[in-house]
Backbone as CSV, one residue per row, in Angstrom:
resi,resn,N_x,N_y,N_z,CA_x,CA_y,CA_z,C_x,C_y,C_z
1,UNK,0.852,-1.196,0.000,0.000,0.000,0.000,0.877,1.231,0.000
2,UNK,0.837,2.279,-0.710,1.408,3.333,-1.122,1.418,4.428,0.388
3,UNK,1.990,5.199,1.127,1.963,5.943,1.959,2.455,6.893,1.775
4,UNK,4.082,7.230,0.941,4.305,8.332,0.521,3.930,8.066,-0.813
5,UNK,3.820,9.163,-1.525,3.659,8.911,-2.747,3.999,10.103,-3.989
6,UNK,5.371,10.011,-4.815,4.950,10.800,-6.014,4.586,10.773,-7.251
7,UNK,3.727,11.427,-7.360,2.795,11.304,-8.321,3.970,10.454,-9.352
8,UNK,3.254,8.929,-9.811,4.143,8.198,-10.937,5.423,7.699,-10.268
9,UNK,5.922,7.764,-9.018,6.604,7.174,-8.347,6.193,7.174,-6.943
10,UNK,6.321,5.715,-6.436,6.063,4.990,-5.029,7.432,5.431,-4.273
11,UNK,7.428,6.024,-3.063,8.836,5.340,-2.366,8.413,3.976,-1.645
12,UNK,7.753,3.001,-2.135,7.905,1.632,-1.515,8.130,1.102,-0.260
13,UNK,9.644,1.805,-0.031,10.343,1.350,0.650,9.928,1.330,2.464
14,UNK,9.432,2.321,1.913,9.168,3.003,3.258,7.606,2.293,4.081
15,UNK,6.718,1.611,3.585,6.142,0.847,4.038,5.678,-0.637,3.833
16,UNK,5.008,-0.790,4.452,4.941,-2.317,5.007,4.283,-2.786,3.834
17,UNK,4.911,-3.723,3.462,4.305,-4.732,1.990,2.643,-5.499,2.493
18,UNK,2.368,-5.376,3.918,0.837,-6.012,3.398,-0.330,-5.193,3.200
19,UNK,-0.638,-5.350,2.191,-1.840,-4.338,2.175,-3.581,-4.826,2.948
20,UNK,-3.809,-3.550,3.560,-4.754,-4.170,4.396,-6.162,-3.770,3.304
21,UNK,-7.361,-4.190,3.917,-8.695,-3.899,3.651,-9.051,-3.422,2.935
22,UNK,-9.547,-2.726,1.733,-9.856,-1.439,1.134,-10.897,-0.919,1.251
23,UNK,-10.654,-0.442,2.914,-12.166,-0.039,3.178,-12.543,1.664,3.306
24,UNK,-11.576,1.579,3.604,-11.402,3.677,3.346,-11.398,4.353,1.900
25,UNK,-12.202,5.505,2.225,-11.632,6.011,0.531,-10.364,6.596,0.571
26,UNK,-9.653,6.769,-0.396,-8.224,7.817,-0.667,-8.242,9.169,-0.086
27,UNK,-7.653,9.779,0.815,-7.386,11.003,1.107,-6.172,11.590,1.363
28,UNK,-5.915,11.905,-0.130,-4.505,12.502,-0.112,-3.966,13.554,0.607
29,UNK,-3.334,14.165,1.282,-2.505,15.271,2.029,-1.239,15.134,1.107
30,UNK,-1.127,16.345,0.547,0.442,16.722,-0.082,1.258,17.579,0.846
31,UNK,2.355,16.819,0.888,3.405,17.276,1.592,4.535,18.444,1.343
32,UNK,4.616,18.147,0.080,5.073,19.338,-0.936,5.449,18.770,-2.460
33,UNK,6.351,19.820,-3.135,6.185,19.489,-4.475,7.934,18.917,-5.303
34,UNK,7.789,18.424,-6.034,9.012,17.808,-6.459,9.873,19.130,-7.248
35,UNK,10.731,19.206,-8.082,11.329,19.830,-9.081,10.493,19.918,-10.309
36,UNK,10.080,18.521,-10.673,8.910,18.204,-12.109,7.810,18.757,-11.662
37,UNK,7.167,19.743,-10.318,6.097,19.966,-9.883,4.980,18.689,-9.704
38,UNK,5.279,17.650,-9.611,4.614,16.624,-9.062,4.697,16.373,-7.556
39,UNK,3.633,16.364,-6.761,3.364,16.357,-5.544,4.092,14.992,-4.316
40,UNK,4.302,15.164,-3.421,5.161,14.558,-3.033,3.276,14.038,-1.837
41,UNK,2.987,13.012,-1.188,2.080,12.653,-0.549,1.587,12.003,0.447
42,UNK,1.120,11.858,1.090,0.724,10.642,2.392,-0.968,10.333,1.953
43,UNK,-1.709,9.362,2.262,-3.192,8.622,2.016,-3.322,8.804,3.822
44,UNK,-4.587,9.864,3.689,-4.999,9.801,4.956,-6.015,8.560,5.327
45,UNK,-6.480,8.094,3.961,-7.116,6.835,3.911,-6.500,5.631,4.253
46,UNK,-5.837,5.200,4.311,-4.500,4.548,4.769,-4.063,3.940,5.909
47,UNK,-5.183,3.055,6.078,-4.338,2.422,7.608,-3.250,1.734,7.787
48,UNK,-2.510,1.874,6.853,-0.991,1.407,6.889,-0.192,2.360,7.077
49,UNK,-0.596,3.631,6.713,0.225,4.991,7.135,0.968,4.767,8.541
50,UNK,2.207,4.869,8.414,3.185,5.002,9.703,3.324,6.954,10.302
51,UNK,3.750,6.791,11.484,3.766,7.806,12.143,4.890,8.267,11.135
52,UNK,4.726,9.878,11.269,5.800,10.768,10.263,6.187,11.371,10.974
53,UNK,7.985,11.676,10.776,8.916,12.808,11.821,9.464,13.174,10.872
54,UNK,9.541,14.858,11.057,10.498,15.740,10.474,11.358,15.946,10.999
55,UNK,12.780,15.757,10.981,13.781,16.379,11.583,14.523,17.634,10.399
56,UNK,15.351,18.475,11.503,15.846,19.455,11.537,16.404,20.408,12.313
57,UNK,17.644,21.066,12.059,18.093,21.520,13.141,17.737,23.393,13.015
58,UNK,16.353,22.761,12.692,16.513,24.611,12.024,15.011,24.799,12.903
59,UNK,14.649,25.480,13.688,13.280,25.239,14.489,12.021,26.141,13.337
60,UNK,13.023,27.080,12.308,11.722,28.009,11.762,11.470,26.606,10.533
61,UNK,12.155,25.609,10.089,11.502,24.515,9.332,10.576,23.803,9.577
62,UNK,10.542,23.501,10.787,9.674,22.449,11.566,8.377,23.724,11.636
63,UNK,8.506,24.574,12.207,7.451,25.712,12.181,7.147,25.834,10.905
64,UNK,7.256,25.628,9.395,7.125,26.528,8.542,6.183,24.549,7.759
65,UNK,6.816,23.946,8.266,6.491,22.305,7.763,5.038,22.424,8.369
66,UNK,4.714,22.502,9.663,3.786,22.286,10.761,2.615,23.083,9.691
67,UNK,2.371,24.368,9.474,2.200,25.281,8.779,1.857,24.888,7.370
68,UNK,2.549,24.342,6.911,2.143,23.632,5.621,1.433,22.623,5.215
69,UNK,1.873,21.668,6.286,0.518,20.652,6.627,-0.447,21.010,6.758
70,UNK,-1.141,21.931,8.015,-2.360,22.063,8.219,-3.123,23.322,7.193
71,UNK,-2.085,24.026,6.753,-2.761,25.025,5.511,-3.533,23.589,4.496
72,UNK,-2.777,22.831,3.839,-2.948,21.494,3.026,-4.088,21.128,3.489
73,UNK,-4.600,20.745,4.620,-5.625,19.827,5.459,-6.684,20.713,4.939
74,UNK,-6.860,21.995,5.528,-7.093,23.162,5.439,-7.951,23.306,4.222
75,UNK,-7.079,23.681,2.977,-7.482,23.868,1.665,-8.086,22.582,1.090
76,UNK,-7.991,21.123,1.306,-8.209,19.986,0.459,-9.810,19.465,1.603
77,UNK,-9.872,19.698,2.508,-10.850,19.060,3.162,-12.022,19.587,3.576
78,UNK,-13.175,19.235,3.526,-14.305,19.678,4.376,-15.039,19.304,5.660
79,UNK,-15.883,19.578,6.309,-16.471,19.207,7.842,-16.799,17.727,6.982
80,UNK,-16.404,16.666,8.100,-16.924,15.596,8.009,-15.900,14.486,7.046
81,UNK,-14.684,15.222,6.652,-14.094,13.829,5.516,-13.086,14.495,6.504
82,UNK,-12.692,15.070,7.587,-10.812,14.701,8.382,-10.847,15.819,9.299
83,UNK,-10.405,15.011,10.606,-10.289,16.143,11.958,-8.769,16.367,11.750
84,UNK,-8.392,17.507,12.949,-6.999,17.206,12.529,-6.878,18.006,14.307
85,UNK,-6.414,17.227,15.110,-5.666,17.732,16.414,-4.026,18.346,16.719
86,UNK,-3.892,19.474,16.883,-3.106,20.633,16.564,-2.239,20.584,17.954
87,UNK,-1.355,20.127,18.260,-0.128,20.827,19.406,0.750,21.529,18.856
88,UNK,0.754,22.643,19.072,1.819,24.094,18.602,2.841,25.148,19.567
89,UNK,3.433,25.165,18.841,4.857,25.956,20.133,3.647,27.406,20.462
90,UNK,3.966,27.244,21.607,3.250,28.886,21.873,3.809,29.876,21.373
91,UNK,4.696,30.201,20.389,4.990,31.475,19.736,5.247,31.113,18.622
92,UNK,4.733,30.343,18.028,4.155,29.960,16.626,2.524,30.643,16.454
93,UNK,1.952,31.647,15.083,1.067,31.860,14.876,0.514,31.415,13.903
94,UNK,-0.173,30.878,13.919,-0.790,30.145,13.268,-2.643,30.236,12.839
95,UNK,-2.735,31.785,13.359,-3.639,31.943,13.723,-5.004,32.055,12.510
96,UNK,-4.478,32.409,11.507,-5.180,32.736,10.422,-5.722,30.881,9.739
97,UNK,-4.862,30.114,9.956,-4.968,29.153,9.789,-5.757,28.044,10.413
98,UNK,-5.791,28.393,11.968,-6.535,27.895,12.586,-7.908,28.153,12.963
99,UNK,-8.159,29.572,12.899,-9.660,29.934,11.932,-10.007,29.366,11.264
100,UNK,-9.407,29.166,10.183,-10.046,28.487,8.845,-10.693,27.028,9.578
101,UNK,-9.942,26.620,9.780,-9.785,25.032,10.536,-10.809,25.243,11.481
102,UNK,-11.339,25.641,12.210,-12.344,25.610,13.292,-13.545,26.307,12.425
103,UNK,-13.707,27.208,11.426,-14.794,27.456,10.745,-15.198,26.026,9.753
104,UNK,-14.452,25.565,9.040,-14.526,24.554,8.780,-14.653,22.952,9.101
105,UNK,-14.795,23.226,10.557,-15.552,22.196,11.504,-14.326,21.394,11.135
106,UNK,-13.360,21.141,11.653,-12.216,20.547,11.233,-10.870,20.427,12.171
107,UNK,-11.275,21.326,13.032,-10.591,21.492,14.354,-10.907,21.115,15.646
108,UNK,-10.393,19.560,16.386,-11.402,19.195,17.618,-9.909,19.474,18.683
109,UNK,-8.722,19.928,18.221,-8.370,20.183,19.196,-7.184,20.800,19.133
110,UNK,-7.063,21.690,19.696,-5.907,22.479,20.201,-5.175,23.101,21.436
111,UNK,-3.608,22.861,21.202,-3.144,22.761,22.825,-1.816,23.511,22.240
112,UNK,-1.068,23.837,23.402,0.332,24.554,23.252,1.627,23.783,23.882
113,UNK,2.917,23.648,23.392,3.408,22.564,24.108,4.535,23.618,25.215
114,UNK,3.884,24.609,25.621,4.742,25.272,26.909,3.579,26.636,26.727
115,UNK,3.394,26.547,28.345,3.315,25.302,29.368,2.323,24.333,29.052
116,UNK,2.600,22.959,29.992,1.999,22.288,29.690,-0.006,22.228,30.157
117,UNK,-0.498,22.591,28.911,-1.769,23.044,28.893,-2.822,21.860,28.097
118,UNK,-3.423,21.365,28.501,-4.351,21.063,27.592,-3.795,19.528,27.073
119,UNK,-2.959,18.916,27.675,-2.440,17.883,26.851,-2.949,16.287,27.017
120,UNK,-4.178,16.697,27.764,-5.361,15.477,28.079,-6.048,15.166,26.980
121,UNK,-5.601,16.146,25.658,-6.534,15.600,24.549,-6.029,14.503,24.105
122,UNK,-4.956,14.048,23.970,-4.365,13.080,23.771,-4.881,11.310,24.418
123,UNK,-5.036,11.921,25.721,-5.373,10.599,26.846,-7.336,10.348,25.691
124,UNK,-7.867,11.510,25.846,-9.152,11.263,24.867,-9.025,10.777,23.322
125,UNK,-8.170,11.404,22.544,-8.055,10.507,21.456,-8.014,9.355,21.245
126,UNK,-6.769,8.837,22.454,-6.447,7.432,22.609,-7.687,6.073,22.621
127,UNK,-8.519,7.292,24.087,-9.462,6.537,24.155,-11.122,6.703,22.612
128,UNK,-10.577,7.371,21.722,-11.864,7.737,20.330,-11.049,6.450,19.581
129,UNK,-9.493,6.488,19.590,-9.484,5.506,18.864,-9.414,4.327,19.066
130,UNK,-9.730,3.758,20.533,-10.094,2.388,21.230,-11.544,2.273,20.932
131,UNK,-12.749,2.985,21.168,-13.505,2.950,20.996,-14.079,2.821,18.969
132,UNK,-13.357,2.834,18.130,-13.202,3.011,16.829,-13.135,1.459,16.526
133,UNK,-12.189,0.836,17.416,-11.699,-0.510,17.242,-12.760,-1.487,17.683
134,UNK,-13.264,-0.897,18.803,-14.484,-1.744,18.968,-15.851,-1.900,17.876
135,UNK,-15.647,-0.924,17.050,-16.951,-0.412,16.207,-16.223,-0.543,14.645
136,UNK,-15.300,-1.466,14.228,-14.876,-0.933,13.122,-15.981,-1.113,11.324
137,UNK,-16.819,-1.492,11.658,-18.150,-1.002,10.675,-18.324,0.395,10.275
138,UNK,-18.225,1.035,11.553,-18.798,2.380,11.361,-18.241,3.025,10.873
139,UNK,-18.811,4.269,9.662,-17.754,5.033,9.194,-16.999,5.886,9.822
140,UNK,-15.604,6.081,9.152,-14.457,7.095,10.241,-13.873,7.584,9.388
141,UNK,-13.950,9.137,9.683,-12.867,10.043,9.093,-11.705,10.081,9.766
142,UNK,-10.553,10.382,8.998,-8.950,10.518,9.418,-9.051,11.890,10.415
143,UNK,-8.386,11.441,11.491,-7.755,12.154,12.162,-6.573,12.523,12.287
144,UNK,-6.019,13.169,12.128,-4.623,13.451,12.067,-4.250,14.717,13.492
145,UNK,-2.780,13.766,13.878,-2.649,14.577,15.403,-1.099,14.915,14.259
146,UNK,-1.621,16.507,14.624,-0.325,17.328,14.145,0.290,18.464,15.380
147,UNK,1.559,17.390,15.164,2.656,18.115,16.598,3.770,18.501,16.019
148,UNK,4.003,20.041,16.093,5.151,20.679,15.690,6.259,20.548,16.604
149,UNK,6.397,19.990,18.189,7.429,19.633,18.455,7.083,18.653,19.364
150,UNK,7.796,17.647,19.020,7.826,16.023,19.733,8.040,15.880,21.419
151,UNK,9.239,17.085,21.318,10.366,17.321,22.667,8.854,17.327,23.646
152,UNK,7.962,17.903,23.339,7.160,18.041,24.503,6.737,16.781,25.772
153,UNK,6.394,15.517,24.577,6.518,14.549,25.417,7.046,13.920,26.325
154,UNK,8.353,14.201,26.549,9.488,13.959,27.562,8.844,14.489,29.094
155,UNK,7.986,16.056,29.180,7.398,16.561,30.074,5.923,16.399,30.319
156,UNK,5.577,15.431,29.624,3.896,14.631,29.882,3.697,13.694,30.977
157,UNK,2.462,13.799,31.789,2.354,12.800,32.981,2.387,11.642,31.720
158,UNK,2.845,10.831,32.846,2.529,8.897,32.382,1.492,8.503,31.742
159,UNK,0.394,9.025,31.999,-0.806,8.731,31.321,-0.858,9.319,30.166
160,UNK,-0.790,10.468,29.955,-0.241,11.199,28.621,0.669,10.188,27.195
161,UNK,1.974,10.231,28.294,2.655,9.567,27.543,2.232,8.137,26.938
162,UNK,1.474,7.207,28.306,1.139,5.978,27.909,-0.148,6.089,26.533
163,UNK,-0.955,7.096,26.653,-1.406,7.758,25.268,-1.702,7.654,24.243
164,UNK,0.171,8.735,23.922,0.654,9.053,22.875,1.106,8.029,22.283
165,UNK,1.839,6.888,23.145,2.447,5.555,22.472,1.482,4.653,21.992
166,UNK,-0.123,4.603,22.739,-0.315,3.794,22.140,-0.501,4.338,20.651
167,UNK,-1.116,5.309,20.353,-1.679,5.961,19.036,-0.744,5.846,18.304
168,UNK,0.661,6.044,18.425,1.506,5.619,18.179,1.556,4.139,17.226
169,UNK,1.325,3.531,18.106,1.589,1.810,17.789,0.183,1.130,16.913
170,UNK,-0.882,1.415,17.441,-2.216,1.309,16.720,-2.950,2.750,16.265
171,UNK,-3.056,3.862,16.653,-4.016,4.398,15.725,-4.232,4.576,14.418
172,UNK,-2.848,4.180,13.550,-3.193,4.208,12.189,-4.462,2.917,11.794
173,UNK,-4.241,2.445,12.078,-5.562,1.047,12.303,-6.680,1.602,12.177
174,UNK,-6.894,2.830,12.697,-8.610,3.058,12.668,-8.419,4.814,12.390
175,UNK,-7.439,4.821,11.851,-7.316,6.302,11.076,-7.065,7.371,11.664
176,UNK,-6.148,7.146,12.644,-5.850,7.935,13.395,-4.024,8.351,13.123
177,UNK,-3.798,9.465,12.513,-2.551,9.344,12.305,-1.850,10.339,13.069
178,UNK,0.029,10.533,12.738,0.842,11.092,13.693,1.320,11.994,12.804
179,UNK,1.454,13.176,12.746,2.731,13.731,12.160,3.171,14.747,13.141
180,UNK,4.375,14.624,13.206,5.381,15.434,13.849,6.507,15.995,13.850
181,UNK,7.163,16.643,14.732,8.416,17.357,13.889,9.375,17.305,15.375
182,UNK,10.495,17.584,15.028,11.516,17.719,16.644,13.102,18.156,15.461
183,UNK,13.221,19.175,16.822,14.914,19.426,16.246,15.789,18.264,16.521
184,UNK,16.822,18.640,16.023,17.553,17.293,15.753,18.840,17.385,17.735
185,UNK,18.392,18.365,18.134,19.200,18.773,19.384,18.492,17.289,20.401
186,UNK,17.322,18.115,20.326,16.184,17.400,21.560,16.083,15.966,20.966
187,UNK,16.320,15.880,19.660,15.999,14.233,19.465,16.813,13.585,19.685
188,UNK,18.037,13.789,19.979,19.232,13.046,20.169,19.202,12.567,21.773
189,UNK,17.828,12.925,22.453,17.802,12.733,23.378,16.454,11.960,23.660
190,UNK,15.577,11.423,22.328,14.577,11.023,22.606,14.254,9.639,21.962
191,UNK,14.998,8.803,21.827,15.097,7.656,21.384,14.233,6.484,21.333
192,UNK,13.911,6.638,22.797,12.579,5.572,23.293,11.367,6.181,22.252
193,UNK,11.293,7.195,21.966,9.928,7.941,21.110,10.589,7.778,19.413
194,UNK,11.526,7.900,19.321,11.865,7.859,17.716,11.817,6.692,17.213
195,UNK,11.961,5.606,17.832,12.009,4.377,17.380,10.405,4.100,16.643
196,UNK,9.349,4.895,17.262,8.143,4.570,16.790,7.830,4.961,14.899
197,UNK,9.305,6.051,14.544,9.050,6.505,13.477,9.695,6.341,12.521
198,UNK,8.975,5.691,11.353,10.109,4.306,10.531,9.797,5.804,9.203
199,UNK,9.321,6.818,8.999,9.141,7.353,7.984,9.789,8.956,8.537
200,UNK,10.520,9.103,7.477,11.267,10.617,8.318,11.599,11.145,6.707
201,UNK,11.728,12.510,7.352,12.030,13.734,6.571,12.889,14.419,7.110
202,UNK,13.889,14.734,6.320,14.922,15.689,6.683,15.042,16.795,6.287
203,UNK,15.570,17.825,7.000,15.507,19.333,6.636,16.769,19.671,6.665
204,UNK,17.153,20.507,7.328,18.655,20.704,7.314,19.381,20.310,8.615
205,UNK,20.520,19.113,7.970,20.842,18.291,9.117,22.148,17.913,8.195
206,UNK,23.119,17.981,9.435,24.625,18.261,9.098,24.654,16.221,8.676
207,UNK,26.184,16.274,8.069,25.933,14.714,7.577,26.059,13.698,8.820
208,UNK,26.903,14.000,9.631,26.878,13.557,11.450,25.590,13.182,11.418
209,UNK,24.712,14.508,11.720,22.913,14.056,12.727,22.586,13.034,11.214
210,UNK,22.598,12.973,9.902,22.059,12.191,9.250,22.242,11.116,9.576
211,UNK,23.188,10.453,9.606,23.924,9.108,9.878,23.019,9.088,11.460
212,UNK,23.194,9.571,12.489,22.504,9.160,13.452,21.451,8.831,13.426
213,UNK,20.255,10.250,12.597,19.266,9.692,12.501,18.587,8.788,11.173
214,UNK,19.490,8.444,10.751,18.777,7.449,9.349,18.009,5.809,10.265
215,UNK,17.495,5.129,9.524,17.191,4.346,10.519,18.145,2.892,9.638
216,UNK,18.969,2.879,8.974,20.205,1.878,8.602,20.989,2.571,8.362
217,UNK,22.163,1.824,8.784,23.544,2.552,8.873,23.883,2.514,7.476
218,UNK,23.405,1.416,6.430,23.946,1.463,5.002,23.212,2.449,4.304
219,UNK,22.262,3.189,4.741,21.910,4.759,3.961,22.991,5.994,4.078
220,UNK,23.278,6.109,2.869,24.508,7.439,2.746,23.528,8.323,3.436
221,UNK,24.794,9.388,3.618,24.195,11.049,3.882,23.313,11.454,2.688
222,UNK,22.806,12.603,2.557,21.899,13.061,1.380,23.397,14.075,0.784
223,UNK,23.855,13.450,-0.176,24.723,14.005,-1.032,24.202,15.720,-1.155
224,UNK,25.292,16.307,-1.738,24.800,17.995,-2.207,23.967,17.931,-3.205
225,UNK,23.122,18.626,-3.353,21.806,18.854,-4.188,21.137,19.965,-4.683
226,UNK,20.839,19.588,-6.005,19.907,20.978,-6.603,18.980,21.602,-5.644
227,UNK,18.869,22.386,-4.638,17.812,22.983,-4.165,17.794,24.332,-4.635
228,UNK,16.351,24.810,-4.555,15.595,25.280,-4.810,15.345,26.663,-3.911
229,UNK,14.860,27.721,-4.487,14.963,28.848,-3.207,13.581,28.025,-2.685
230,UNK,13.771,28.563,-1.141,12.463,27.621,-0.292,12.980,26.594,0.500
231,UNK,11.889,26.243,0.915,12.750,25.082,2.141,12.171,23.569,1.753
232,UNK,13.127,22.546,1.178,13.523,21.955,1.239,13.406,20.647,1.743
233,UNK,13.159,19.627,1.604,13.101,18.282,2.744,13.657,16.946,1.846
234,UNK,14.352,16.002,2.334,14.568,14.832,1.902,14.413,13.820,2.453
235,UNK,14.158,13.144,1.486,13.051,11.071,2.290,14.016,10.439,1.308
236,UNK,14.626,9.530,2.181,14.935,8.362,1.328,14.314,7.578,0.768
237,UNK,14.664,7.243,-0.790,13.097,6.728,-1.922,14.269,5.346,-2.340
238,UNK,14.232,4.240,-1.542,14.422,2.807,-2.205,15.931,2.835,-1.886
239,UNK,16.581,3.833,-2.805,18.242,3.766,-2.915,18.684,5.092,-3.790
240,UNK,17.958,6.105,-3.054,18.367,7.682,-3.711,17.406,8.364,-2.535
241,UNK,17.812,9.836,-2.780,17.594,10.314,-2.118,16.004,10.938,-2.818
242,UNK,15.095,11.879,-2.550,13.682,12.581,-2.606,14.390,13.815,-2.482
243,UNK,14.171,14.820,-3.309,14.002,16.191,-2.606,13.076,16.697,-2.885
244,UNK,12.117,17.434,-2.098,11.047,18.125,-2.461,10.835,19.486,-1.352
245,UNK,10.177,20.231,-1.935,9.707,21.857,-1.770,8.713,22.096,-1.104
246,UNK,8.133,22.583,-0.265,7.146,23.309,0.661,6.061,24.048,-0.031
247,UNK,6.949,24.644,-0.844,6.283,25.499,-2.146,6.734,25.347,-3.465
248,UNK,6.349,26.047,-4.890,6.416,25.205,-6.028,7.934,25.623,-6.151
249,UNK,8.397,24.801,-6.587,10.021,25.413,-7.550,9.671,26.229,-8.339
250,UNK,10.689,27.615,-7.900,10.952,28.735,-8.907,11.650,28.439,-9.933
251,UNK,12.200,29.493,-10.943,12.114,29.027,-12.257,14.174,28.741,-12.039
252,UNK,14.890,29.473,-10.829,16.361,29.983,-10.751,16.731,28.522,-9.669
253,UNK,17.670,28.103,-9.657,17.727,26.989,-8.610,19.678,27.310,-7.939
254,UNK,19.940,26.812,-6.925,21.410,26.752,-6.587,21.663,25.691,-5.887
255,UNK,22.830,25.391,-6.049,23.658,24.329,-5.306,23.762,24.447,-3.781
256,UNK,23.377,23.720,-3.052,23.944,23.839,-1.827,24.311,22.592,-1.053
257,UNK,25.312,22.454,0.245,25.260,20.752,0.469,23.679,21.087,1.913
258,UNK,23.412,19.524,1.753,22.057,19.513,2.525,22.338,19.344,3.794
């Protein structure tokens, strides 16, 4: 089953060869755009979808990624086809965006990850998507829990945390998905939580943090690369690297190492 996806190319690699049920319809979320302007993707339909981490050592990427996602959710969805639960740095604004998202009946939850406020929505999700499992007949829209920084979890009661892991481990099962982001500082310190995330994106990360965080040691660094003015991300696709854009490629491009 396809999870990332560009348009006319699979990265494969990156998920699990059994394909389950086909009981969901397709709900694409684009992540950003290639060089050929073909969309880079995740299937919110997709209960094979694995939890997603952005790394980067750049905190306005992860802010500007976070941002791009839920604009995406935002523009492609209406009340009733995808919730989307929002943890955001408190001096991240996001505000114009999250209007949209709550006028559009599309917003069941929002929290800040300092201080710690509000982060019982989580312990309730856990329990929407236990209750999902018991009922799996019934129809279900994708939920998507979008967390612009991971680090927060480290400072969650136990119950919190016990949670987040499970959703983690099962909510893609009943459409409940993860995306998230963490600098590459704080992740070097969060291991027990990264292990949950077999699908990653890189932003700007020296070739050191690559190698740490790749998840096989036989994946090179992301060689130097055509980028693009804009920011940037790379997924390893099979046995090469992905680069893709936030926004469309301009028409001028430069060299830089990643």
């Amino acid at each position: 089953m396809q999870v990332i996806t560009k348009l006319k190319q699979t990265i494969d690699n990156l998920l699990p060869t059994q394909t389950p049920p086909d009981t969901h319809p397709s709900l694409p979320l684009d992540l950003g755009t290639c060089s050929d302007g073909l969309p880079v993707r995740v299937d919110l339909g997709d209960n094979n979808l694995r939890p997603l981490l952005v790394l980067s050592s750049q905190p306005n990427e992860l802010k500007e990624f976070t941002g791009h996602i839920l604009h995406n959710l935002v523009t492609a969805y209406a009340e009733g086809q995808a919730e989307v639960a929002l943890l955001k740095r408190r001096s991240s604004n996001f505000a114009p965006l999250i209007q949209a998202a709550q006028e559009k009946g599309l917003l069941v939850n929002l929290a800040e990850s300092s201080p710690r406020l509000d982060w019982e929505f989580l312990i309730e999700l856990a329990r929407r998507a236990e209750a999902r499992y018991q009922q799996p007949e019934d129809p279900m829209s994708p939920i998507l829990v979008l967390i612009e920084d991971l680090s927060f979890i480290r400072h969650a009661a136990h119950d919190i945390q016990w949670s987040f892991e499970w959703l983690l481990q099962y909510g893609a099962q009943v459409l409940v998905h993860v995306i998230t982001a963490v600098n590459c500082e704080d992740g070097l310190q969060m291991a027990r939580w990264l292990r949950f995330f077999t699908t990653r994106l890189f932003g700007t990360l020296t070739t050191e943090q690559q190698h740490h965080f790749n998840l096989h040691t036989d994946i090179p660094a992301a060689p130097p690369a055509i980028r693009y003015n804009g920011t940037t991300f790379a997924v390893w696709n099979h046995n090469h690297w992905l680069f893709f854009l936030l926004k469309n490629p301009p028409t001028t491009i430069q060299e830089i190492d990643p």
